[in-house]
C-alpha positions as CSV (number, residue, x, y, z in Angstrom):
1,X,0.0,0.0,0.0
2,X,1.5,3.4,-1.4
3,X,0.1,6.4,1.0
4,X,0.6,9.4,-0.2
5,X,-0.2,12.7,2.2
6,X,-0.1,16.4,0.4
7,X,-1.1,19.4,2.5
8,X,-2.5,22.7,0.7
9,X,-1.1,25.8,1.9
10,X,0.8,24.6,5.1
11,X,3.8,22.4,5.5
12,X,2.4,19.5,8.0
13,X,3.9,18.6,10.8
14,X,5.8,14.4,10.7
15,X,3.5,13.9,14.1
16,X,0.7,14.5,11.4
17,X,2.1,12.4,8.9
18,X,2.9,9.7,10.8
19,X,-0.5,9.8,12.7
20,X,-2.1,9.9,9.5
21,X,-0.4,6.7,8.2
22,X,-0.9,4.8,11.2
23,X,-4.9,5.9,10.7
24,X,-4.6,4.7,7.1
25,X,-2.5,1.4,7.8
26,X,-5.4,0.4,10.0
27,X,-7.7,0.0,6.8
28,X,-5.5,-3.1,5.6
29,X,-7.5,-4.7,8.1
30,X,-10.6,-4.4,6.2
31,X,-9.0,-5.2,3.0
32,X,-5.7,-6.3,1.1
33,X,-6.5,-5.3,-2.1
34,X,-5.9,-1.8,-1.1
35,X,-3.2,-0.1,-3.7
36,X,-3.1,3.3,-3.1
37,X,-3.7,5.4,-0.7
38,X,-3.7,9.6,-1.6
39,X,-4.4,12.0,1.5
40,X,-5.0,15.9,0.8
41,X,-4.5,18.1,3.7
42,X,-6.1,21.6,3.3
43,X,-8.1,24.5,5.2
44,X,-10.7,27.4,5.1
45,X,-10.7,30.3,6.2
46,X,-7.9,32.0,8.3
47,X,-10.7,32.9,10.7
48,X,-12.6,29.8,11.3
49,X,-10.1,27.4,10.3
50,X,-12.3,24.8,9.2
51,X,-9.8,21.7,8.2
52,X,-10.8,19.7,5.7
53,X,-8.7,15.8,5.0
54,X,-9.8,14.1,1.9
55,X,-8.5,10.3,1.1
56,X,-8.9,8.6,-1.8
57,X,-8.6,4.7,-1.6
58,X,-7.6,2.8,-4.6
59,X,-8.3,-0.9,-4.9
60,X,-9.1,-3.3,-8.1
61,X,-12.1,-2.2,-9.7
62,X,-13.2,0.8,-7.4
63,X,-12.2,4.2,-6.1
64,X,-13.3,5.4,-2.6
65,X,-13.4,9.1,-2.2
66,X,-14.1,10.3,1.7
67,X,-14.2,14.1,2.7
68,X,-14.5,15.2,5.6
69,X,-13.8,18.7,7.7
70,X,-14.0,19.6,11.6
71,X,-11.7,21.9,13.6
72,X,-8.7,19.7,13.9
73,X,-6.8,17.8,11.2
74,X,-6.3,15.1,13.5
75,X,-10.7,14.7,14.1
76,X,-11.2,15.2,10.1
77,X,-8.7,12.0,9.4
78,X,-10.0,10.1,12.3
79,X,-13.9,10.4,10.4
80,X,-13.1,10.2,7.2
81,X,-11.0,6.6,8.1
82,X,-14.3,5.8,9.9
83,X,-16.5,6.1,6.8
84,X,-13.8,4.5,4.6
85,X,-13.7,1.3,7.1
86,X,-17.0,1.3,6.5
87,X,-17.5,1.1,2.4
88,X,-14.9,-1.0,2.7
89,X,-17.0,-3.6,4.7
90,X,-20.2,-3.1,2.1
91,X,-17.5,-3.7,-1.1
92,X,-16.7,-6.3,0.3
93,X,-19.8,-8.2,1.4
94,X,-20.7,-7.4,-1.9
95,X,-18.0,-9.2,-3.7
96,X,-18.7,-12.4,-1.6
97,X,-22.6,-12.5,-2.7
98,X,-21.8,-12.0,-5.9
99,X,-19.0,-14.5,-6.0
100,X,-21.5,-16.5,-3.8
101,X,-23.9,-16.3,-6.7
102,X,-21.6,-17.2,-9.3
């Protein structure tokens, strides 16, 4: 698995980056077939400072895209692994009825 993490507009920190992989590394859990993994890093507003971490997952045959923003970088990866975990399991029960089926 290839993880990739870019931040927009900031230089982030290694405690980021290597909380960040340890997030993503617990996907292989949920599945093997995982290729790539591409993290984007970004914020709004200097105000506010809403942060926003996008991952895309790539595995054979599917692309999983998860968004997600809150007031820490830390909470926004933490959610947006959570939904991932998630598709994950439903792609995967999926390919077992079908292969079930067949």
């Amino acid at each position: 698995m290839n993880i990739n993490i870019t931040s927009r507009k900031f230089k982030a920190k290694d405690s980021l980056k290597e909380f960040i992989s340890k997030e993503v590394k617990s996907l292989e859990r949920f599945s093997d077939d995982i290729l790539d993994v591409d993290v984007v890093l970004s914020y709004l507003h200097n105000k506010d400072s809403i942060k926003i971490a996008e991952i895309n997952v790539t595995i054979p045959g599917k692309n999983l895209l998860v968004t997600e923003e809150s007031d820490e970088f830390s909470k926004s990866v933490i959610e947006a692994v959570d939904k991932l975990k998630r598709q994950l399991k439903k792609f995967k029960s999926k390919r077992r009825t079908k292969a079930a089926k067949a």
